[in-house]
mmJSON file of the N, C-alpha and C atoms, coordinates in Angstrom:
{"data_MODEL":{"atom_site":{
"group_PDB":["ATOM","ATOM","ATOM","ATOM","ATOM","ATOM","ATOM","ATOM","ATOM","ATOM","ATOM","ATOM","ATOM","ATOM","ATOM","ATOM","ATOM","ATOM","ATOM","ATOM","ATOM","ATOM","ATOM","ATOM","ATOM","ATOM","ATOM","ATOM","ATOM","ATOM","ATOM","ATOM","ATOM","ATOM","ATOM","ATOM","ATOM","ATOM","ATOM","ATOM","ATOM","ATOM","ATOM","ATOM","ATOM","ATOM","ATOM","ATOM","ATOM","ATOM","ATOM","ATOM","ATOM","ATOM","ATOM","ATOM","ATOM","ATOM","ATOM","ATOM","ATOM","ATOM","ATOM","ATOM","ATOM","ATOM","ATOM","ATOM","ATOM","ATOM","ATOM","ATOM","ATOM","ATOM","ATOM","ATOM","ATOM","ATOM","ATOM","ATOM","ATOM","ATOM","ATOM","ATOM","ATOM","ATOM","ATOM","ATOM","ATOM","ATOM","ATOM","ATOM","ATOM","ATOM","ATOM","ATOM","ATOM","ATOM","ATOM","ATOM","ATOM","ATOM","ATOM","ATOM","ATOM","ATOM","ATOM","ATOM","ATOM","ATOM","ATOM","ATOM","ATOM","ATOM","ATOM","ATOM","ATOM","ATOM","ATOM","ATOM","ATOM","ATOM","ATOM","ATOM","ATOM","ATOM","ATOM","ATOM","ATOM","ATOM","ATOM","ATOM","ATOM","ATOM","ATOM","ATOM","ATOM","ATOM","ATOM","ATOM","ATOM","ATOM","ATOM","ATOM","ATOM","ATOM","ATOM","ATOM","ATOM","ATOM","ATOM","ATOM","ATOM","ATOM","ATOM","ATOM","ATOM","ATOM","ATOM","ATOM","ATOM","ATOM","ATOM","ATOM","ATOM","ATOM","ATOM","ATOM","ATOM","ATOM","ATOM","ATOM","ATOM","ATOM","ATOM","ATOM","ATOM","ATOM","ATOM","ATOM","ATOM","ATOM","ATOM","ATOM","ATOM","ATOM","ATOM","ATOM","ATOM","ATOM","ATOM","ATOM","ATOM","ATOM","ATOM","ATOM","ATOM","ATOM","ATOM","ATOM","ATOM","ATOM","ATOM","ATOM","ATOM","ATOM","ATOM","ATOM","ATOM","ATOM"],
"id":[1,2,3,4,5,6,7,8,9,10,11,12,13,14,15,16,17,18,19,20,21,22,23,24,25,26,27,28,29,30,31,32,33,34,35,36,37,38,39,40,41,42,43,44,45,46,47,48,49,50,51,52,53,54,55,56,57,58,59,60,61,62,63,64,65,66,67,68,69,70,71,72,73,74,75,76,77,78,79,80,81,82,83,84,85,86,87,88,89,90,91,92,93,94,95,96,97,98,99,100,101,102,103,104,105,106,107,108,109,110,111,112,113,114,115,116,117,118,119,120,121,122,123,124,125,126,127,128,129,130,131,132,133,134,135,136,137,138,139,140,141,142,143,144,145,146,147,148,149,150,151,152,153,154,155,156,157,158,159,160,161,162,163,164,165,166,167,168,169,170,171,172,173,174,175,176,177,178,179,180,181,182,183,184,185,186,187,188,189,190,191,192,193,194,195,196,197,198,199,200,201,202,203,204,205,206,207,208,209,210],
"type_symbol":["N","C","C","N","C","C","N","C","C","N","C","C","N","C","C","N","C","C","N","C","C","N","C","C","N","C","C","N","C","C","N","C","C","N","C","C","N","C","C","N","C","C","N","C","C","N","C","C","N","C","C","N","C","C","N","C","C","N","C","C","N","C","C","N","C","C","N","C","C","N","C","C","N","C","C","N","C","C","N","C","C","N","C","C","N","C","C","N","C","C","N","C","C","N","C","C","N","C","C","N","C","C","N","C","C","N","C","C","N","C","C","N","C","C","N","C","C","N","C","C","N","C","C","N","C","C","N","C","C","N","C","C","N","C","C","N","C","C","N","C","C","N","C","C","N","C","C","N","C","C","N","C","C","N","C","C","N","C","C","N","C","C","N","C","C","N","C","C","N","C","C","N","C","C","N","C","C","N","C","C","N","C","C","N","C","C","N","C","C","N","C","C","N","C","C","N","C","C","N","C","C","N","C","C","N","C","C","N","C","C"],
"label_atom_id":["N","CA","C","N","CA","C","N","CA","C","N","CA","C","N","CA","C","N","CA","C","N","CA","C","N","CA","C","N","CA","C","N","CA","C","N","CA","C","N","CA","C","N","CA","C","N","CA","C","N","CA","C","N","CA","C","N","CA","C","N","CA","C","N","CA","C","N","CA","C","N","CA","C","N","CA","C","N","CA","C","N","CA","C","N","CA","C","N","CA","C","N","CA","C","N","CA","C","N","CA","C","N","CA","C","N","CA","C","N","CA","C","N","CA","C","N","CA","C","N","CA","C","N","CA","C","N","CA","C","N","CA","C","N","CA","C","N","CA","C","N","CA","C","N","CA","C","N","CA","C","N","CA","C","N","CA","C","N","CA","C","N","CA","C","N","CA","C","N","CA","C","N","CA","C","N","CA","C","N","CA","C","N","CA","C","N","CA","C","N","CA","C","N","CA","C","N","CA","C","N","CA","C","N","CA","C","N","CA","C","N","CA","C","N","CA","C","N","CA","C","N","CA","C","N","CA","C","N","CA","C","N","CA","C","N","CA","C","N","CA","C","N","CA","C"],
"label_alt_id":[null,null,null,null,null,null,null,null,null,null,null,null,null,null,null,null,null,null,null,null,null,null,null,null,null,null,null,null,null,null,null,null,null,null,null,null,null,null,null,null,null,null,null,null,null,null,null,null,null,null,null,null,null,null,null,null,null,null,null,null,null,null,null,null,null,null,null,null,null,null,null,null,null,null,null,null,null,null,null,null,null,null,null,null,null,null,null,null,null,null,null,null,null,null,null,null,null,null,null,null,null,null,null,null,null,null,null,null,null,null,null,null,null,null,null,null,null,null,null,null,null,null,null,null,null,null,null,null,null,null,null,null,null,null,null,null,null,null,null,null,null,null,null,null,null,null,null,null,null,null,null,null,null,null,null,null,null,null,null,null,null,null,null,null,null,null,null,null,null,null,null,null,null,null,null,null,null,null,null,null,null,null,null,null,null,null,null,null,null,null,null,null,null,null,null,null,null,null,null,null,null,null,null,null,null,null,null,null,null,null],
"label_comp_id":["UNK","UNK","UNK","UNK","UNK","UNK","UNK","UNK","UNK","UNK","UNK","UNK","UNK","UNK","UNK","UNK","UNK","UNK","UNK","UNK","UNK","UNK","UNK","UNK","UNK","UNK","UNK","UNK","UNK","UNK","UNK","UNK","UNK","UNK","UNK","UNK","UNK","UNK","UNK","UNK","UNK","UNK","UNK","UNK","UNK","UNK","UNK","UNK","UNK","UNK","UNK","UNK","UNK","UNK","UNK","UNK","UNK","UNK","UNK","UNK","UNK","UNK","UNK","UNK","UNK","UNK","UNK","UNK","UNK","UNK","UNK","UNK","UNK","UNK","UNK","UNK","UNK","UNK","UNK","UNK","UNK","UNK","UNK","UNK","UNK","UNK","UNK","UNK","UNK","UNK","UNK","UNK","UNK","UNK","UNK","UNK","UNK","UNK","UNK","UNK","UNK","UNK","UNK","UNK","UNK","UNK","UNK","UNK","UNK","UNK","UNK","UNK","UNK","UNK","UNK","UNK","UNK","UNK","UNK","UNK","UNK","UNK","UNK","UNK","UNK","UNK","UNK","UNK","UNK","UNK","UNK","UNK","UNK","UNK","UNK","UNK","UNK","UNK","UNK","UNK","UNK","UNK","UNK","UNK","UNK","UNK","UNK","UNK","UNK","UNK","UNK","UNK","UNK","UNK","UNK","UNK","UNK","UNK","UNK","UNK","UNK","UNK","UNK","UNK","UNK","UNK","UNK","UNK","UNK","UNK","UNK","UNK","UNK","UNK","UNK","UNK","UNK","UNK","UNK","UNK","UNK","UNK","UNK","UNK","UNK","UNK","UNK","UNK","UNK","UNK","UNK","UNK","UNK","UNK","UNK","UNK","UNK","UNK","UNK","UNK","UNK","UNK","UNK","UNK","UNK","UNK","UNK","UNK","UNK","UNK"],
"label_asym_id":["A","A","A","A","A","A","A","A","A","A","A","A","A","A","A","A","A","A","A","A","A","A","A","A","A","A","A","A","A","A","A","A","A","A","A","A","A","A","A","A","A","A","A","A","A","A","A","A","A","A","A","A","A","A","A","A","A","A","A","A","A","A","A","A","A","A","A","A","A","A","A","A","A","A","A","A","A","A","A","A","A","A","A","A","A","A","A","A","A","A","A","A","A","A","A","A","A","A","A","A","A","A","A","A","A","A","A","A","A","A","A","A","A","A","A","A","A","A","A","A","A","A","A","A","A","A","A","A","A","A","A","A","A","A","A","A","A","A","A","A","A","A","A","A","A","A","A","A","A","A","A","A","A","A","A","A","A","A","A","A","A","A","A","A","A","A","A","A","A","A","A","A","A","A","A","A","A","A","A","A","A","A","A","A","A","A","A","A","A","A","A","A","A","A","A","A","A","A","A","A","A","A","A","A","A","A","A","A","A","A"],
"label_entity_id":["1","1","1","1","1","1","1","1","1","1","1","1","1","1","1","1","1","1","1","1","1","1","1","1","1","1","1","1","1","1","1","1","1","1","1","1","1","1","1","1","1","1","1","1","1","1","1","1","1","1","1","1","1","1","1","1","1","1","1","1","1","1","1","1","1","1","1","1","1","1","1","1","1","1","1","1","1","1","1","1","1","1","1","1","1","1","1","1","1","1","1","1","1","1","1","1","1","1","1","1","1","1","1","1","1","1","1","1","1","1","1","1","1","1","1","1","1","1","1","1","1","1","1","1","1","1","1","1","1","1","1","1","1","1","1","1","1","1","1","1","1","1","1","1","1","1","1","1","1","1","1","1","1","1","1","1","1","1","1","1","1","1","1","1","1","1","1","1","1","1","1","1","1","1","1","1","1","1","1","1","1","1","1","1","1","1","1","1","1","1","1","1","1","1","1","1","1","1","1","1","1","1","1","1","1","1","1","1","1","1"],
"label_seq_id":[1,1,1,2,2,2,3,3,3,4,4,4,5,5,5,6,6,6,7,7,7,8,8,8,9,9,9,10,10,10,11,11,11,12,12,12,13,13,13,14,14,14,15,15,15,16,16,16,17,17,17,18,18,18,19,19,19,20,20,20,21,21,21,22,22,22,23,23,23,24,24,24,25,25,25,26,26,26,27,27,27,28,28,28,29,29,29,30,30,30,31,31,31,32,32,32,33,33,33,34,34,34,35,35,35,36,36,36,37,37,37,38,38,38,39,39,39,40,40,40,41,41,41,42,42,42,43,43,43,44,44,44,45,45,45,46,46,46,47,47,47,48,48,48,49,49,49,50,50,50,51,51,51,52,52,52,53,53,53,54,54,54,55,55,55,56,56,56,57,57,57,58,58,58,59,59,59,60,60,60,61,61,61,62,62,62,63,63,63,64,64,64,65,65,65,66,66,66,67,67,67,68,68,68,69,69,69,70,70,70],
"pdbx_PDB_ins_code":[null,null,null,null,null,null,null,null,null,null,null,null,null,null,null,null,null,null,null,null,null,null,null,null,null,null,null,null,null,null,null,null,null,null,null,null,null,null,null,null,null,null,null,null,null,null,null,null,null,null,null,null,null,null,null,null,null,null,null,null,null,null,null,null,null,null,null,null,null,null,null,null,null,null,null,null,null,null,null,null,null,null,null,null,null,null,null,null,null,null,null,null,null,null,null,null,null,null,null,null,null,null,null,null,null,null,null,null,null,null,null,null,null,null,null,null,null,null,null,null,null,null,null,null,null,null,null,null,null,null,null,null,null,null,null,null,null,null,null,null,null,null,null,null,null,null,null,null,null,null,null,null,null,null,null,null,null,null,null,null,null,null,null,null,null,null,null,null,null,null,null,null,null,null,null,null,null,null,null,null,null,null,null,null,null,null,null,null,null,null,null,null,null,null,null,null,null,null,null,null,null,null,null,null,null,null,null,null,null,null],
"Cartn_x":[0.849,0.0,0.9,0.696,1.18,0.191,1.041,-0.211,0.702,0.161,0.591,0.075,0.899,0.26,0.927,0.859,1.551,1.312,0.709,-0.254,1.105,2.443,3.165,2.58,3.557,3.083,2.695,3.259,2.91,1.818,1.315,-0.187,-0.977,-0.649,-1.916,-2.21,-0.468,-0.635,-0.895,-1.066,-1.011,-3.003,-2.784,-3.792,-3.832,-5.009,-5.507,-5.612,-4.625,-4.659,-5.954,-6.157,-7.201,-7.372,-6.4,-6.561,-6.624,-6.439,-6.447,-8.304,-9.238,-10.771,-11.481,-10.934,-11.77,-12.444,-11.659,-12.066,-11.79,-12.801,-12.471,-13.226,-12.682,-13.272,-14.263,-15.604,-15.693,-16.252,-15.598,-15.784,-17.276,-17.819,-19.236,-19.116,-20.453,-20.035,-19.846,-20.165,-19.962,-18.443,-17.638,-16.876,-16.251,-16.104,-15.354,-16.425,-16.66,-17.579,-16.766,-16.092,-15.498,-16.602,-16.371,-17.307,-17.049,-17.289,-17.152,-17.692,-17.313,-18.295,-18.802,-19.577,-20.564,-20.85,-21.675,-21.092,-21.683,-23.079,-23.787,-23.272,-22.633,-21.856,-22.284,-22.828,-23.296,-22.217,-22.513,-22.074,-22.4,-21.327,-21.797,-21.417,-21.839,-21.149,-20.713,-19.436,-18.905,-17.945,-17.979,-17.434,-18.113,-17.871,-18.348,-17.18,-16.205,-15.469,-15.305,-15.836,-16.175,-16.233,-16.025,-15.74,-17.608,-18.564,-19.836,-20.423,-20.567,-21.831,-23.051,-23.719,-25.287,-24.867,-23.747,-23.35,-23.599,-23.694,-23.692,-24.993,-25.884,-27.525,-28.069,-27.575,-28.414,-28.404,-29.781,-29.772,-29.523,-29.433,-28.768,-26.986,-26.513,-25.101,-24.84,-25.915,-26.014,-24.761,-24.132,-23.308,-24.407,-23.754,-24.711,-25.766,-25.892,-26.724,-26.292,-27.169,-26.715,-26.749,-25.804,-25.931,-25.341,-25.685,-25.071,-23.566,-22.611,-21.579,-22.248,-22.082,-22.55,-21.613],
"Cartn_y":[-1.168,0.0,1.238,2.149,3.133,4.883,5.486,6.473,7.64,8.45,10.088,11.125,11.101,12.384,13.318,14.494,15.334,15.217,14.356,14.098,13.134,13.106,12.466,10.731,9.48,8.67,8.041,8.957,8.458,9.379,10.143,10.126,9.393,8.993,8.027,7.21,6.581,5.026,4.949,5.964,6.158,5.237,4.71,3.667,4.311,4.771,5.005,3.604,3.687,2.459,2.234,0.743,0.473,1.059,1.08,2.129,3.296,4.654,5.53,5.424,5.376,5.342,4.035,3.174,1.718,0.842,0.852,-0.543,-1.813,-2.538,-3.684,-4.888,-6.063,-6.793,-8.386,-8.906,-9.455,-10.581,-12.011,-12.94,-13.632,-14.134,-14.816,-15.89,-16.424,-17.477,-17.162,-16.104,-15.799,-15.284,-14.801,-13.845,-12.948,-11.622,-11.065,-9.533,-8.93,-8.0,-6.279,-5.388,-4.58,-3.609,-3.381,-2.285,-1.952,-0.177,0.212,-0.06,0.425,0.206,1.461,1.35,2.689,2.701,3.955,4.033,2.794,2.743,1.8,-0.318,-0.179,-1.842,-2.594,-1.372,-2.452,-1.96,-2.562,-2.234,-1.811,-0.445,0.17,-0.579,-1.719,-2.114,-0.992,-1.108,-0.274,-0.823,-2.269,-2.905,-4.565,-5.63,-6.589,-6.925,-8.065,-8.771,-10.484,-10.506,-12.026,-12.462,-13.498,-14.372,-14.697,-14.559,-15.336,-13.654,-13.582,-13.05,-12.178,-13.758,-13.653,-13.085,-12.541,-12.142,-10.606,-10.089,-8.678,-8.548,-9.569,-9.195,-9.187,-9.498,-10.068,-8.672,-8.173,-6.919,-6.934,-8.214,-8.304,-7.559,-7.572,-7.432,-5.851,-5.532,-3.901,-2.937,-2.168,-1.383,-0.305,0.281,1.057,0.991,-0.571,-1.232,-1.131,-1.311,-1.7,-2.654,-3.863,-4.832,-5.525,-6.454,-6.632,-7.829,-8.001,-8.578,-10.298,-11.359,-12.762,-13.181],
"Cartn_z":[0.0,0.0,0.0,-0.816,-1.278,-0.492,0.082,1.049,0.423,-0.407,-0.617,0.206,1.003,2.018,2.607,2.68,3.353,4.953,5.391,6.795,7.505,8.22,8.973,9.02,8.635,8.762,10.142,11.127,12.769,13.219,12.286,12.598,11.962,10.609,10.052,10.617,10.948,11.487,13.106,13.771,15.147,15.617,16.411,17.654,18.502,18.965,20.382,21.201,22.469,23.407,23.71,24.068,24.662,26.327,26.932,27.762,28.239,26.877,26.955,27.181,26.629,26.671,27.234,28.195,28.755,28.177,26.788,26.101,26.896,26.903,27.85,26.589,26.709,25.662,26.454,25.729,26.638,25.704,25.61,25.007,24.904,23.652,23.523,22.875,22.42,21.344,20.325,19.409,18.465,18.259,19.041,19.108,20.578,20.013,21.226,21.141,22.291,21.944,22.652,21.979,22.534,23.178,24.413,25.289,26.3,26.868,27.997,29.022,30.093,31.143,32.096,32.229,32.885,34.464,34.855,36.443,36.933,36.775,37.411,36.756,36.666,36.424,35.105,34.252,32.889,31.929,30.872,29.704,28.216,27.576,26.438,25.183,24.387,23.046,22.333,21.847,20.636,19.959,19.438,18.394,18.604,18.076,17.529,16.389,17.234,16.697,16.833,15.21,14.999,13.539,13.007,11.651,11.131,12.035,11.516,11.292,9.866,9.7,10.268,10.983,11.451,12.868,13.284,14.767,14.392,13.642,12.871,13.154,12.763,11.988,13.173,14.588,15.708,16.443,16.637,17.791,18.916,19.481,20.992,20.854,19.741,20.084,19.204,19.211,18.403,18.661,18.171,18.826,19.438,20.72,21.354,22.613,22.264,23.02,24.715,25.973,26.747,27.359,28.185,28.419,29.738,30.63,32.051,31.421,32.125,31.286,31.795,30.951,30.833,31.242],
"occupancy":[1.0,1.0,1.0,1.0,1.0,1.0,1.0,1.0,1.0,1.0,1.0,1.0,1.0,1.0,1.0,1.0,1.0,1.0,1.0,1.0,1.0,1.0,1.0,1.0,1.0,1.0,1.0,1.0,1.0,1.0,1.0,1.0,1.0,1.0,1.0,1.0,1.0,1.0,1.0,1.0,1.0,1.0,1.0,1.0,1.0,1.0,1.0,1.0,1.0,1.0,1.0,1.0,1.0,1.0,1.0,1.0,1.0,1.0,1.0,1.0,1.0,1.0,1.0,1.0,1.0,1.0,1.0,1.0,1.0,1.0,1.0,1.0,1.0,1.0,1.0,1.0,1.0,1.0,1.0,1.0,1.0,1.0,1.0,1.0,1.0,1.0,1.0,1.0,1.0,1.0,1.0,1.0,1.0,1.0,1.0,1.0,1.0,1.0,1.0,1.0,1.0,1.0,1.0,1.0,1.0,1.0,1.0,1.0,1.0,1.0,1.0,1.0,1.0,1.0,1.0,1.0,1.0,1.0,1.0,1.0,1.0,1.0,1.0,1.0,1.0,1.0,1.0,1.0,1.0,1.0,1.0,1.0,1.0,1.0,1.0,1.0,1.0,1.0,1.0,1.0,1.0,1.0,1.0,1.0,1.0,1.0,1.0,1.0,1.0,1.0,1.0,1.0,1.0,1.0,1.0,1.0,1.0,1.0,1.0,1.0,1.0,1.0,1.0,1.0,1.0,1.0,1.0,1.0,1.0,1.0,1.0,1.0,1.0,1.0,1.0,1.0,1.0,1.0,1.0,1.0,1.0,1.0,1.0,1.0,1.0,1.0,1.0,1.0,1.0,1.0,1.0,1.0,1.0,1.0,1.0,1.0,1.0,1.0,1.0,1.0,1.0,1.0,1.0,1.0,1.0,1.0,1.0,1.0,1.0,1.0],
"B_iso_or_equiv":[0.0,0.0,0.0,0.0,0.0,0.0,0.0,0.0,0.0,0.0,0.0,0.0,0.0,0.0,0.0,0.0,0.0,0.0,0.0,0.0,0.0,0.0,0.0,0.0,0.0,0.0,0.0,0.0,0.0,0.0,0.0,0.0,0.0,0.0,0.0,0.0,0.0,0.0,0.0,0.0,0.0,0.0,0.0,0.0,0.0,0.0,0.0,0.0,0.0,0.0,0.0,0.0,0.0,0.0,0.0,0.0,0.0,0.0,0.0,0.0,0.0,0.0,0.0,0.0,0.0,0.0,0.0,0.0,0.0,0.0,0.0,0.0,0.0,0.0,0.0,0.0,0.0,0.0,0.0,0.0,0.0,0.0,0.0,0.0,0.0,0.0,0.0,0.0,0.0,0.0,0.0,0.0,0.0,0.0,0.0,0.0,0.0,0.0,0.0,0.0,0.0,0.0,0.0,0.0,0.0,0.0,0.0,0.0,0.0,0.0,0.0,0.0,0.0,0.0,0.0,0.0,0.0,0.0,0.0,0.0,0.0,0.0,0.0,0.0,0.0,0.0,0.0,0.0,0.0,0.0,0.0,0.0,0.0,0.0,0.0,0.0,0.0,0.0,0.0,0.0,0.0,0.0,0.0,0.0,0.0,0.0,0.0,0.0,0.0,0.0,0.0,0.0,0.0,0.0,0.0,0.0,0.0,0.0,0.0,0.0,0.0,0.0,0.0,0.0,0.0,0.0,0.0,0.0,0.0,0.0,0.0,0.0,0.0,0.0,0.0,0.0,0.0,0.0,0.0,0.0,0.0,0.0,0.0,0.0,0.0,0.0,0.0,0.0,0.0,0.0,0.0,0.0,0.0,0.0,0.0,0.0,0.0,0.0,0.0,0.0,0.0,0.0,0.0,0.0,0.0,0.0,0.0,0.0,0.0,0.0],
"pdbx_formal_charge":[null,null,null,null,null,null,null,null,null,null,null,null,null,null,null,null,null,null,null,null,null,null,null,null,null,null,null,null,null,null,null,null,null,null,null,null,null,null,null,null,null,null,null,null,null,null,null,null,null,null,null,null,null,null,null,null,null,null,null,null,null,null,null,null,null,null,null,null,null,null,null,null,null,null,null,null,null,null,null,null,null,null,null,null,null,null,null,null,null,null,null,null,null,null,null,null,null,null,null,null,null,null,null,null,null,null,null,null,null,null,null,null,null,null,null,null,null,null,null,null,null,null,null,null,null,null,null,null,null,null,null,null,null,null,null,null,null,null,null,null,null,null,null,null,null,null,null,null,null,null,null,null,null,null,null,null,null,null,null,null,null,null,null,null,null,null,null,null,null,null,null,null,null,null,null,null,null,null,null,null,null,null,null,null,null,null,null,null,null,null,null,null,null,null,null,null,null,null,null,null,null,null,null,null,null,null,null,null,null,null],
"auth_seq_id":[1,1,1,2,2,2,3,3,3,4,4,4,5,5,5,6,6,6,7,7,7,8,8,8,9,9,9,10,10,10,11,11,11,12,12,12,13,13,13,14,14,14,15,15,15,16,16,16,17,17,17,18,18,18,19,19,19,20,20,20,21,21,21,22,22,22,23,23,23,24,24,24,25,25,25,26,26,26,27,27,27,28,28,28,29,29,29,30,30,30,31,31,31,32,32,32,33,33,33,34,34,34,35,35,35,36,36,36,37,37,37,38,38,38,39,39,39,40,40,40,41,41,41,42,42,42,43,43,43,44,44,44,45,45,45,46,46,46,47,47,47,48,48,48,49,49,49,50,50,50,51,51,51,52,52,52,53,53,53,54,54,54,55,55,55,56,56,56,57,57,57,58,58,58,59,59,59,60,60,60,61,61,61,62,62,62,63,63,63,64,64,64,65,65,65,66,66,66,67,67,67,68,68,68,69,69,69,70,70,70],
"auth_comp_id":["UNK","UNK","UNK","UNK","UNK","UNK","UNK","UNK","UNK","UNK","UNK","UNK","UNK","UNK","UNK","UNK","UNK","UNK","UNK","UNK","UNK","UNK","UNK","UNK","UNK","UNK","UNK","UNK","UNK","UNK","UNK","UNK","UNK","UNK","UNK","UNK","UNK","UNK","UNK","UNK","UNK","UNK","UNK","UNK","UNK","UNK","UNK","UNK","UNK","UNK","UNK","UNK","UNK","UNK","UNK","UNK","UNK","UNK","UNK","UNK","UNK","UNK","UNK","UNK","UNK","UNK","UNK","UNK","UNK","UNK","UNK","UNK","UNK","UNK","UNK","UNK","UNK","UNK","UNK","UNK","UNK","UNK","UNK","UNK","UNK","UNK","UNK","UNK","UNK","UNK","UNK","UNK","UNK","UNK","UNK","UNK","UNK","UNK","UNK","UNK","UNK","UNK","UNK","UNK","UNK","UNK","UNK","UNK","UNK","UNK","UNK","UNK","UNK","UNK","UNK","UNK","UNK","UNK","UNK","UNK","UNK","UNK","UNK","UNK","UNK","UNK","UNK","UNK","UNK","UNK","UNK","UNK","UNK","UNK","UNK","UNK","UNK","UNK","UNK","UNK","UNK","UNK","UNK","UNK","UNK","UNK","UNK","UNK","UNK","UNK","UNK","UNK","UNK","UNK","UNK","UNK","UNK","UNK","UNK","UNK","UNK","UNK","UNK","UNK","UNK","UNK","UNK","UNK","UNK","UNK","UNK","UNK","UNK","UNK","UNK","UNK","UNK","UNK","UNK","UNK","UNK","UNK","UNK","UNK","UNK","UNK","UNK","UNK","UNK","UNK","UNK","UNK","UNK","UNK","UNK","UNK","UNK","UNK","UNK","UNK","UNK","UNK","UNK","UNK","UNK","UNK","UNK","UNK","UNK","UNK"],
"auth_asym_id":["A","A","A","A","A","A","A","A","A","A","A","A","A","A","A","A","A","A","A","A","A","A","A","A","A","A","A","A","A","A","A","A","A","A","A","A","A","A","A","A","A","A","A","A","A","A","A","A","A","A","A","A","A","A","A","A","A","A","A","A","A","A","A","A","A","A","A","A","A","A","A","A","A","A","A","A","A","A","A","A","A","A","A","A","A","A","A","A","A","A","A","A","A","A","A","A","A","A","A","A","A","A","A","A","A","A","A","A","A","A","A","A","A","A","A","A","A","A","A","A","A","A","A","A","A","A","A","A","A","A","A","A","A","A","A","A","A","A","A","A","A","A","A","A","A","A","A","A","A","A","A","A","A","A","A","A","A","A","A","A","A","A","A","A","A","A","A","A","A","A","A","A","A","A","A","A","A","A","A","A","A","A","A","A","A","A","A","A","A","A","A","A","A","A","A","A","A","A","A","A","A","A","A","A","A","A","A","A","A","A"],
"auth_atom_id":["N","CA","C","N","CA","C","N","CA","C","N","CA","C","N","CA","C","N","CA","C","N","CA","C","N","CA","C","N","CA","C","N","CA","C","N","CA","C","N","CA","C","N","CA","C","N","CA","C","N","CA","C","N","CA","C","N","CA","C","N","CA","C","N","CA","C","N","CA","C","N","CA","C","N","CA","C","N","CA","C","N","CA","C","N","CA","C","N","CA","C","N","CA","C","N","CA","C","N","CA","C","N","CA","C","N","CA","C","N","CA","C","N","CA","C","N","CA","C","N","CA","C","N","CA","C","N","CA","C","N","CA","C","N","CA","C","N","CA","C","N","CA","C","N","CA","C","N","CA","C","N","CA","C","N","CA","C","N","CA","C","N","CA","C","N","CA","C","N","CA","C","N","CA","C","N","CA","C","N","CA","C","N","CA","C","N","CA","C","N","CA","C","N","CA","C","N","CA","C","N","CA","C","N","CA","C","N","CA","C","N","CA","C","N","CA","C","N","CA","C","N","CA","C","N","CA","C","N","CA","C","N","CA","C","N","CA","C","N","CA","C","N","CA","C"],
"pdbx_PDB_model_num":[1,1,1,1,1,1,1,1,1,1,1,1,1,1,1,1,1,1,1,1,1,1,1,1,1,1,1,1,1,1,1,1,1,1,1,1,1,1,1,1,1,1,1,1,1,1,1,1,1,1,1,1,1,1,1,1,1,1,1,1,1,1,1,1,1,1,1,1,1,1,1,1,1,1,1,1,1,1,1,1,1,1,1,1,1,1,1,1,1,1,1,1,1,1,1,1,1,1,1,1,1,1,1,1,1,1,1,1,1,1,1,1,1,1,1,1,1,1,1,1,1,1,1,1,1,1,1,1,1,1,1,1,1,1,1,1,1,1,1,1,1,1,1,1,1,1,1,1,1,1,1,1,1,1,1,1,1,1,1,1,1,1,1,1,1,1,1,1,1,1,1,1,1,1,1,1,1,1,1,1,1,1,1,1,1,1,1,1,1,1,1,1,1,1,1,1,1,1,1,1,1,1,1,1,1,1,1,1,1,1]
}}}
């Protein structure tokens, strides 16, 4: 991959840690489900990482959603 940019390549390529913002990850059957956690002990989905598909289509695992950890 070829990137023309006047934009520094250690900003393109630069990652925000998972600990700079409390990504915490929390394993299912489908997969791994990335989400924060909030005052009261639940949790905010904001990623959905997994190989199946139908783990996408399912509204239980919505990004956004809130959920108690399983």
């Amino acid at each position: 991959m070829i990137i023309h940019s006047i934009v520094p390549q250690d900003i393109i390529f630069s990652q925000q840690k998972q600990e700079d913002w409390g990504a915490e990850y929390i394993p299912f059957k489908g997969g791994l489900l990335e989400v924060t956690r909030t005052a009261n002990n639940k949790y905010v989905i904001n990623r959905i990482h997994s190989t199946c598909l139908d783990t996408y289509l399912d509204p239980r695992f919505q990004p956004g959603r809130i959920i108690d950890k399983f």
